[in-house]
DRENDO-1510 file (C-alpha; in Angstrom, 1 decimal, always signed):
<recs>
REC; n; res; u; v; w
REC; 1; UNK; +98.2; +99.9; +117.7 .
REC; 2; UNK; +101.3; +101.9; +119.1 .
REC; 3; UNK; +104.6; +101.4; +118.4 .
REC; 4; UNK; +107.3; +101.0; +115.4 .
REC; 5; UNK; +107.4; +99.0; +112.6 .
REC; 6; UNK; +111.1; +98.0; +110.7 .
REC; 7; UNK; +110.0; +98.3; +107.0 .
REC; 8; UNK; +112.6; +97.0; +104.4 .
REC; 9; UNK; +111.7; +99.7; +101.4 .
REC; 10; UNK; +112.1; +98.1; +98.0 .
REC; 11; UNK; +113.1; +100.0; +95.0 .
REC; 12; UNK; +110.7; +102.2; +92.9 .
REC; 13; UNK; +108.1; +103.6; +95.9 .
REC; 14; UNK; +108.7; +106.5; +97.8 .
REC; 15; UNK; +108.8; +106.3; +100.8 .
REC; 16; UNK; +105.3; +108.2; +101.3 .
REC; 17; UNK; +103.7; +105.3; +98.7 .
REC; 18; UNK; +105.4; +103.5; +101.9 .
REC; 19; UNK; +102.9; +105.3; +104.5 .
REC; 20; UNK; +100.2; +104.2; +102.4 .
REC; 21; UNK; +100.6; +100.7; +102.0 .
REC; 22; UNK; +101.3; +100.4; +105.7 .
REC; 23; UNK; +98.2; +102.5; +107.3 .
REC; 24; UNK; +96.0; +100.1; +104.5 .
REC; 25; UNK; +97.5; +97.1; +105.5 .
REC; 26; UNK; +97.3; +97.4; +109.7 .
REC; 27; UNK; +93.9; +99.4; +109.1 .
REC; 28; UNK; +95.0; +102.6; +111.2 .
REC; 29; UNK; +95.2; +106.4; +109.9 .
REC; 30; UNK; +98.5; +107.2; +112.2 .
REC; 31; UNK; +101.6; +106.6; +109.9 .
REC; 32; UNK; +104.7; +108.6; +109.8 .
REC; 33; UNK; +108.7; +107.9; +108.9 .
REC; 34; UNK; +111.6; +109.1; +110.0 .
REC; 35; UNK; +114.6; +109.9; +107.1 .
REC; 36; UNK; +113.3; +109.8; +103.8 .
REC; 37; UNK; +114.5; +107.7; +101.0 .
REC; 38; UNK; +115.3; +108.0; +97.3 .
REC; 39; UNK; +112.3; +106.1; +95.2 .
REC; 40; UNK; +115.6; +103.9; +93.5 .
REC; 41; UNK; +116.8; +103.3; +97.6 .
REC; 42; UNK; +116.2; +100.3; +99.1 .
REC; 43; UNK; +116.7; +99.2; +103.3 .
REC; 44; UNK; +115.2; +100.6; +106.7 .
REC; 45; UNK; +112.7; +102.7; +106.4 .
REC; 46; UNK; +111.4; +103.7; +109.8 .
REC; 47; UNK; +107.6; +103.9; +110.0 .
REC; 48; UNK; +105.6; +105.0; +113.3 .
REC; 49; UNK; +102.3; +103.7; +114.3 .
REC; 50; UNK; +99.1; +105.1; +116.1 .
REC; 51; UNK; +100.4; +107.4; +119.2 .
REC; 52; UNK; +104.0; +106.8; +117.9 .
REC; 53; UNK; +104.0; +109.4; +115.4 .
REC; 54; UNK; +104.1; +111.8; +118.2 .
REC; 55; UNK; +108.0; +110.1; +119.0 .
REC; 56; UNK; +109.2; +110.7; +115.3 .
REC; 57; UNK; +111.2; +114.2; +116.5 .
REC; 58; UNK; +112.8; +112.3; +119.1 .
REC; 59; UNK; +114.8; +109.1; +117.7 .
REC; 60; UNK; +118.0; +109.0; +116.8 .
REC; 61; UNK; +118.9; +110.5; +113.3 .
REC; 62; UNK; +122.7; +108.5; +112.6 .
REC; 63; UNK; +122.5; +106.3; +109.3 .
REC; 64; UNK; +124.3; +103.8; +107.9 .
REC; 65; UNK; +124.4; +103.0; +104.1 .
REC; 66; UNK; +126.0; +100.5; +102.1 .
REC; 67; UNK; +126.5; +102.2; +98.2 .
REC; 68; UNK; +127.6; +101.1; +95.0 .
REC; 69; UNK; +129.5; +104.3; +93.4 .
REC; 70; UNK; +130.4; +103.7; +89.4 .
REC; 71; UNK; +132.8; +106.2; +88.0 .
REC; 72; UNK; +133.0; +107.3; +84.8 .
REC; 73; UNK; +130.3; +109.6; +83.8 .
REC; 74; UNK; +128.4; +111.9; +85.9 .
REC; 75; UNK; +124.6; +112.2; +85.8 .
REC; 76; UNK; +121.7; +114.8; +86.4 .
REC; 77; UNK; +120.3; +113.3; +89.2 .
REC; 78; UNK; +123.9; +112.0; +90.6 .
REC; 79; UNK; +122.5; +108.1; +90.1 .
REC; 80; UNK; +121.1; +106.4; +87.4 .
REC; 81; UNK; +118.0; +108.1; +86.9 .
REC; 82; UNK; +119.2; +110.8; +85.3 .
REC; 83; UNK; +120.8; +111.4; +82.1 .
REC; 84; UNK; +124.8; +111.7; +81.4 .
REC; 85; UNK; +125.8; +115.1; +81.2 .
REC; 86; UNK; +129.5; +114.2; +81.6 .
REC; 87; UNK; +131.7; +111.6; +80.7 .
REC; 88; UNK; +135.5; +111.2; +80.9 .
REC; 89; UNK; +137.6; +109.4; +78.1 .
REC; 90; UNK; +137.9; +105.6; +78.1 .
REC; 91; UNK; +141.6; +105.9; +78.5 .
REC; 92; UNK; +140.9; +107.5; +81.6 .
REC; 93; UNK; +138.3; +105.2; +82.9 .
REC; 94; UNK; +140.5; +102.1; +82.1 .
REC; 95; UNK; +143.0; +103.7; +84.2 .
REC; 96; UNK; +141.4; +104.1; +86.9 .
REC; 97; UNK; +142.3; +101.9; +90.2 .
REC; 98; UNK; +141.2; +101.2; +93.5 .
REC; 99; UNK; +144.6; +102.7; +95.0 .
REC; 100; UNK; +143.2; +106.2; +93.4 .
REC; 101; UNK; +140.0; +105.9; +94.9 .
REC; 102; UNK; +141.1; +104.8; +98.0 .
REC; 103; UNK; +143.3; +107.8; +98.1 .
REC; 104; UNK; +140.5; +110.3; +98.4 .
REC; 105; UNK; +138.7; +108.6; +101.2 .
REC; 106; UNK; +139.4; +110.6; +104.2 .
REC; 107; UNK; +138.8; +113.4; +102.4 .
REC; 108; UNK; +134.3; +112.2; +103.3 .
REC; 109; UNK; +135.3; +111.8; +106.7 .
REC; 110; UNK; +134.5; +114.0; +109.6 .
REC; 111; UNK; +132.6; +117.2; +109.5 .
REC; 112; UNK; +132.6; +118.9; +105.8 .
REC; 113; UNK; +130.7; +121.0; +103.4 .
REC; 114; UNK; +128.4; +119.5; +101.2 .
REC; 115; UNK; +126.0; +121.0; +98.0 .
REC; 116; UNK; +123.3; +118.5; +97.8 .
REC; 117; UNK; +122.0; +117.4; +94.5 .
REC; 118; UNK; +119.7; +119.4; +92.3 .
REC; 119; UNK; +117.4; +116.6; +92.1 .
REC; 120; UNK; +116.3; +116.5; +96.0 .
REC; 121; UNK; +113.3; +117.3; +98.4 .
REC; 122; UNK; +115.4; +120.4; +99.6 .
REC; 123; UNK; +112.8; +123.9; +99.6 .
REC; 124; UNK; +114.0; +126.5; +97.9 .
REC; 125; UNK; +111.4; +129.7; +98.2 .
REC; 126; UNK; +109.1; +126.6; +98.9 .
REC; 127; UNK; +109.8; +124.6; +96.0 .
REC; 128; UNK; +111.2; +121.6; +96.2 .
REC; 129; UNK; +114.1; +121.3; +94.4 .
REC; 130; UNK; +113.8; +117.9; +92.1 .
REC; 131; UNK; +110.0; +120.1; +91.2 .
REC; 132; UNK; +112.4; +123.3; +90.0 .
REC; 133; UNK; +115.0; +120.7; +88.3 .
REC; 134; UNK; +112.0; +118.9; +86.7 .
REC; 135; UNK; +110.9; +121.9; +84.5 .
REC; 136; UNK; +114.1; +123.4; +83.6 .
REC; 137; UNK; +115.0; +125.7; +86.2 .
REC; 138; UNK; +118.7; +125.9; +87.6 .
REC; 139; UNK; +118.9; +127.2; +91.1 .
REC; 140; UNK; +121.9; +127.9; +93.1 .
REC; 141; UNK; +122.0; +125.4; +96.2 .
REC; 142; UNK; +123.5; +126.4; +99.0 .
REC; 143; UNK; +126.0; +124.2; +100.6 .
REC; 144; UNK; +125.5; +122.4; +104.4 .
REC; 145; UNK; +127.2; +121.1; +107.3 .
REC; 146; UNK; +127.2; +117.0; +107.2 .
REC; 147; UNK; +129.0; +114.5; +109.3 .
REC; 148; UNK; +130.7; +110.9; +108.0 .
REC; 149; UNK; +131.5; +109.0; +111.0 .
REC; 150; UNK; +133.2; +105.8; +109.3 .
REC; 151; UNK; +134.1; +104.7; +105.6 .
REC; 152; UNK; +134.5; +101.8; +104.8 .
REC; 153; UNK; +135.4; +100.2; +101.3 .
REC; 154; UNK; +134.0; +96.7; +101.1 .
REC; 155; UNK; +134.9; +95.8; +97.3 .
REC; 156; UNK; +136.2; +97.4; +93.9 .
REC; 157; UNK; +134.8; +95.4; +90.6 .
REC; 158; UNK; +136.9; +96.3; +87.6 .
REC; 159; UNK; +135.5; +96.8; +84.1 .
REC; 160; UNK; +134.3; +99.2; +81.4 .
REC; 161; UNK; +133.3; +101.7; +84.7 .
REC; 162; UNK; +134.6; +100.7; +87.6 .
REC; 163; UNK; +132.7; +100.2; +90.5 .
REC; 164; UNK; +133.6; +101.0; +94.3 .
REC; 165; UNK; +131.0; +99.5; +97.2 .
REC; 166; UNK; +131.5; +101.3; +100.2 .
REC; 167; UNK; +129.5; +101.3; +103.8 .
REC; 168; UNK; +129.3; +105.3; +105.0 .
REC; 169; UNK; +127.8; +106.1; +108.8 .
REC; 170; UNK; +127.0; +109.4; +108.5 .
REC; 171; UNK; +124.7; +111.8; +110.4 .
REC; 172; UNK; +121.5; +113.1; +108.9 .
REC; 173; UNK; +121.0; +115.5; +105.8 .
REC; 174; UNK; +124.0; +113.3; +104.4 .
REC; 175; UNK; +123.4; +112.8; +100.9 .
REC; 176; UNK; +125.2; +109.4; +99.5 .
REC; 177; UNK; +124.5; +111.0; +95.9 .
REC; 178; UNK; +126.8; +114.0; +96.5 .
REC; 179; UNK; +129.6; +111.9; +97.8 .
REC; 180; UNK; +129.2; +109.7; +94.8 .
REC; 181; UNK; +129.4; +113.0; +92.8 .
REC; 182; UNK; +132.3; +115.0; +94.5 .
REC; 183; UNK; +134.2; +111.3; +94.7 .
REC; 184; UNK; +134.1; +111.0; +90.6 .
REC; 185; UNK; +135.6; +115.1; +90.8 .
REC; 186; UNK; +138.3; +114.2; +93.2 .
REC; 187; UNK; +139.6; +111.0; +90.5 .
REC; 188; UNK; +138.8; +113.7; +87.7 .
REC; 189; UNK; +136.7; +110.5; +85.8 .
REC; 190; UNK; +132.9; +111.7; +87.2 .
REC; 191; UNK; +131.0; +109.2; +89.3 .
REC; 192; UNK; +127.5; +108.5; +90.1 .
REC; 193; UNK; +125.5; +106.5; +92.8 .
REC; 194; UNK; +125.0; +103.3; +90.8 .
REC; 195; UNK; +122.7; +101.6; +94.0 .
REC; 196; UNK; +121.7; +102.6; +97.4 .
REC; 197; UNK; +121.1; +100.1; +100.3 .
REC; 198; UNK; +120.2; +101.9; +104.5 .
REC; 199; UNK; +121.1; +99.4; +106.7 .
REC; 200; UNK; +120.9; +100.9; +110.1 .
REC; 201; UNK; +118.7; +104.2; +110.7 .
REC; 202; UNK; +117.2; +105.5; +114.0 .
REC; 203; UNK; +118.6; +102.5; +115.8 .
REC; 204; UNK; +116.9; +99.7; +113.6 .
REC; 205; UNK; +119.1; +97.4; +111.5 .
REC; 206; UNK; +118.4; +95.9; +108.1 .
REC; 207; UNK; +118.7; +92.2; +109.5 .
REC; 208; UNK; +115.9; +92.8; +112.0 .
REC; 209; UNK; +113.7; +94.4; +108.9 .
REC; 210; UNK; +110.3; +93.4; +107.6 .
REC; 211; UNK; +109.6; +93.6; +103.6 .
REC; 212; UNK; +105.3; +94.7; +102.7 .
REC; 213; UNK; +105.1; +90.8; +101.7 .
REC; 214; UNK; +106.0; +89.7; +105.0 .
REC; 215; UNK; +104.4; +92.3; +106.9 .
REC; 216; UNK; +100.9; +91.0; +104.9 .
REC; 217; UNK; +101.5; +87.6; +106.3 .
REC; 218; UNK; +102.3; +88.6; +109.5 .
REC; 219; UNK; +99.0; +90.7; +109.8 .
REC; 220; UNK; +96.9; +87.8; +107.8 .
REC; 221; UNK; +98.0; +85.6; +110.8 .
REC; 222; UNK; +97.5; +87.6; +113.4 .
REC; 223; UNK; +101.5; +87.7; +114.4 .
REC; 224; UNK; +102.6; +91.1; +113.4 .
REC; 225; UNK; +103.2; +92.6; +116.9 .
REC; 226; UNK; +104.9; +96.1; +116.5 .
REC; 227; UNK; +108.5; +97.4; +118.1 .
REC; 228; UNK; +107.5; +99.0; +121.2 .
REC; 229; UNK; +108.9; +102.7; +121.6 .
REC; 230; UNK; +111.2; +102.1; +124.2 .
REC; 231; UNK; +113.6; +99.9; +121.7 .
REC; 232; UNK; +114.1; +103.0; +119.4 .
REC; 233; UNK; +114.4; +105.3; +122.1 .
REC; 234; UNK; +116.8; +103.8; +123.9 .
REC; 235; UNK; +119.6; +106.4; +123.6 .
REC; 236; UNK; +117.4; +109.0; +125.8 .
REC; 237; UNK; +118.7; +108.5; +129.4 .
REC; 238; UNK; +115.5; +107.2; +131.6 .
REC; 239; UNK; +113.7; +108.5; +134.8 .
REC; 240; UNK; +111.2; +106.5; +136.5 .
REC; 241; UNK; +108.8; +108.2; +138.5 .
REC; 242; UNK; +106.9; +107.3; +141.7 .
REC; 243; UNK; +102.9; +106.7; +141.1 .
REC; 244; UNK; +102.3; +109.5; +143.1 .
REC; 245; UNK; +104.4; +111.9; +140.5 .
REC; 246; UNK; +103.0; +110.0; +137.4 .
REC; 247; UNK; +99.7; +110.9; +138.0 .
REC; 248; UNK; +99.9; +114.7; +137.6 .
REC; 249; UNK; +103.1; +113.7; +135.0 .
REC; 250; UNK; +100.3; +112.2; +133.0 .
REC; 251; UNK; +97.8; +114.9; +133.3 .
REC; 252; UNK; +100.4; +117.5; +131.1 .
REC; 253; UNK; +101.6; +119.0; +134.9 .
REC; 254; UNK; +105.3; +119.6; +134.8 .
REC; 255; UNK; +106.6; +117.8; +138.4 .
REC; 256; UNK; +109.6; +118.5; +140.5 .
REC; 257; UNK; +112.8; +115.7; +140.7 .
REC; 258; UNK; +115.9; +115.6; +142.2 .
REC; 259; UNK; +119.0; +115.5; +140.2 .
REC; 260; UNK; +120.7; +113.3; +142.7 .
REC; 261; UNK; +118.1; +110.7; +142.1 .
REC; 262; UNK; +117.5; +109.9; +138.2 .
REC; 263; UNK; +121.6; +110.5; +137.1 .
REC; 264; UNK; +125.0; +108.9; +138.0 .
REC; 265; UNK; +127.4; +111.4; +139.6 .
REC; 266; UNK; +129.2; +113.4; +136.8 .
REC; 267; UNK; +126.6; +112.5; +134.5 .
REC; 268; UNK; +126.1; +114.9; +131.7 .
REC; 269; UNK; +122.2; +116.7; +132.3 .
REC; 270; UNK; +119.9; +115.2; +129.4 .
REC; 271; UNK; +117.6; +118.0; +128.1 .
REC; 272; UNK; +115.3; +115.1; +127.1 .
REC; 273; UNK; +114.8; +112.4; +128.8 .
REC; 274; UNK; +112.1; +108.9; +128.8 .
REC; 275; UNK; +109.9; +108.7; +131.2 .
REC; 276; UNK; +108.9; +105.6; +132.7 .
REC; 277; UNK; +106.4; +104.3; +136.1 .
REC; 278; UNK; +108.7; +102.9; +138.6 .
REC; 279; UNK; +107.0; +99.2; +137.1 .
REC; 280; UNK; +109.0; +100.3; +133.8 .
REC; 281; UNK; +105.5; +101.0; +132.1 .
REC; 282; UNK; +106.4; +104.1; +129.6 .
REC; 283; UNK; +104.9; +107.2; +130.1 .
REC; 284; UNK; +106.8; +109.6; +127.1 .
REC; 285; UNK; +109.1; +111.8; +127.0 .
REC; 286; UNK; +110.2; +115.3; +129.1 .
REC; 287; UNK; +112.1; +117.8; +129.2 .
REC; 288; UNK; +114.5; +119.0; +132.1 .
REC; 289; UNK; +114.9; +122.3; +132.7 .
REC; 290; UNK; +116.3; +124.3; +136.0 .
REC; 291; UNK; +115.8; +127.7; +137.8 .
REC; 292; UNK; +119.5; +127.6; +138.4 .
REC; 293; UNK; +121.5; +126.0; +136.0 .
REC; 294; UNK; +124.8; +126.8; +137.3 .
REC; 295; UNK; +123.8; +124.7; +140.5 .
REC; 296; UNK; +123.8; +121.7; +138.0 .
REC; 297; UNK; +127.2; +121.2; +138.2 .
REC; 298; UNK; +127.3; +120.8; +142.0 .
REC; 299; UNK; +127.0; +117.1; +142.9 .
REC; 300; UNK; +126.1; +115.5; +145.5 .
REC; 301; UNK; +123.3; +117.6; +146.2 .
REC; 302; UNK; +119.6; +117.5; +146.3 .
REC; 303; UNK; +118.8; +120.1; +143.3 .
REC; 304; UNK; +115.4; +120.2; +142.4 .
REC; 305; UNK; +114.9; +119.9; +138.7 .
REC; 306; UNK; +111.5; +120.7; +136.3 .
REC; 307; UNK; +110.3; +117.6; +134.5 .
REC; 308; UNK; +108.5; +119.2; +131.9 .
REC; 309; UNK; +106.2; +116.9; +129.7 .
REC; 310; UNK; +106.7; +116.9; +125.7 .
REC; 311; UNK; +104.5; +113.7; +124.9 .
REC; 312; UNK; +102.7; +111.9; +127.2 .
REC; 313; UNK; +102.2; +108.4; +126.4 .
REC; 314; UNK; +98.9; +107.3; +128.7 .
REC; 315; UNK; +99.3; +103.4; +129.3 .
REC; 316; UNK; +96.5; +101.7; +127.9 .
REC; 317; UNK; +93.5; +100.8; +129.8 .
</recs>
């Protein structure tokens, strides 16, 4: 069994516990995700089956998340596993209205510095973090590069500590938690992540998901039938190769292509690209690499390229 599986994590299991209910469910001892989510997280949770696990380092990494941020108080953990270590006065609170919040919102937008939370699977002198936080110890974390592509505030619910729901597309290594947290710093009340819900991740959407109830039916009737790799891989541009080139292709050979024949004119060159037979059977993935890359940019010409395999995907007998 090769191919993808669209698993809608449920709160309290990690999503390694996850891994384990899947490979003892469909029998296999290939399982692997893709972007790891808090125990407390719910929503798509990417998991790779059989020869799939090889295509992992190749999907897309964007994100989309739909959060519940309550302000007010500010935990350990930045959500509500942890304990309150800050809280600001109920005059404050009371005060506090969705014009405010609103006001702050561009500031998570674009590209911007973030400190993650102490309480994360970060290494630090290969310890994870929430394992140094666990046992007392306070270590310095060093700030990171994330992207927010879109913010968008859905509702604001009024009462003893307010509430904002907001859907975030943001890159990977984006950590809702700290947005929560440096959110609550910007209104000066403290804020925390209150509930966490992934609705899109490596190209799979929540709607299209499959909960460990409904994946046990599926199997118990012989229906479940997993996503095949070319559906998540379908931002890689494709090149289709001749039988005559597959067969060496398939044997780990790198093989020689012509620009002019696998891209549009003006087409940006793809350093990785699917690989398909010319009958749109998929082959894997390779890399394209050139003796002369300044010739790339010359059109129109027939510039012989170096399709170098990464993963070759054999079809099955």
């Amino acid at each position: 069994m090769d191919g993808f599986l669209n698993l809608h994590k449920p709160s309290g299991l990690t999503s390694h516990d996850c891994v384990i209910r899947v490979r003892k469910l469909l029998h296999i001892k290939r399982v692997g995700h893709a972007g790891t989510l808090d125990p407390a997280a719910t929503g798509v949770l990417p998991i790779a089956l059989g020869r799939a696990t090889r295509l992992l380092q190749f999907l897309t990494t964007d994100k989309v998340y739909e959060a519940l941020i309550r302000f007010g108080y500010q935990t350990s953990t930045d959500d509500l596993e942890g304990e309150i270590i800050r809280q600001a006065p109920p005059q404050v609170i009371t005060g506090l209205s969705l014009a405010q919040v609103q006001a702050h919102s561009a500031h998570f937008l674009g590209k911007f510095s973030q400190i993650p939370p102490q309480y994360s699977a970060i290494q630090v002198d290969g310890q994870r973090l929430y394992h140094l936080a666990r046992t007392g110890q306070t270590v310095e974390v060093q700030p990171r590069w994330v992207q927010v592509f879109d913010v968008q505030i859905l509702d604001w619910i009024q009462g003893d500590y307010p509430e904002l729901r907001v859907t975030i597309a943001c890159s990977a290594g984006t950590y809702i938690r700290s947005i929560a947290r440096d959110w609550g710093e910007r209104v000066q009340t403290g804020a925390t992540l209150a509930q966490l819900i992934r609705t899109q991740s490596c190209g799979l959407k929540l709607c299209d998901s499959l909960n460990l109830s409904e994946l046990e039916t599926q199997v118990g009737l012989g229906q479940f039938q997993p996503i095949h790799p070319e559906t998540v891989l379908a931002h890689l541009p494709q090149v289709q190769l001749t039988p005559q080139l597959a067969k060496p292709w398939c044997h780990g050979q790198p093989i020689s292509i012509n620009l002019v024949d696998i891209l549009p004119v003006n087409h940006e060159l793809p350093p990785t690209v699917r690989v398909h037979l010319h009958d749109g059977t998929f082959l894997g993935i390779g890399k394209i690499e050139s003796e002369n890359p300044e010739a790339l940019a010359v059109w129109g010409q027939r510039i012989e390229l170096n399709l170098m395999p990464q993963v070759v995907f054999m079809p099955e007998p």
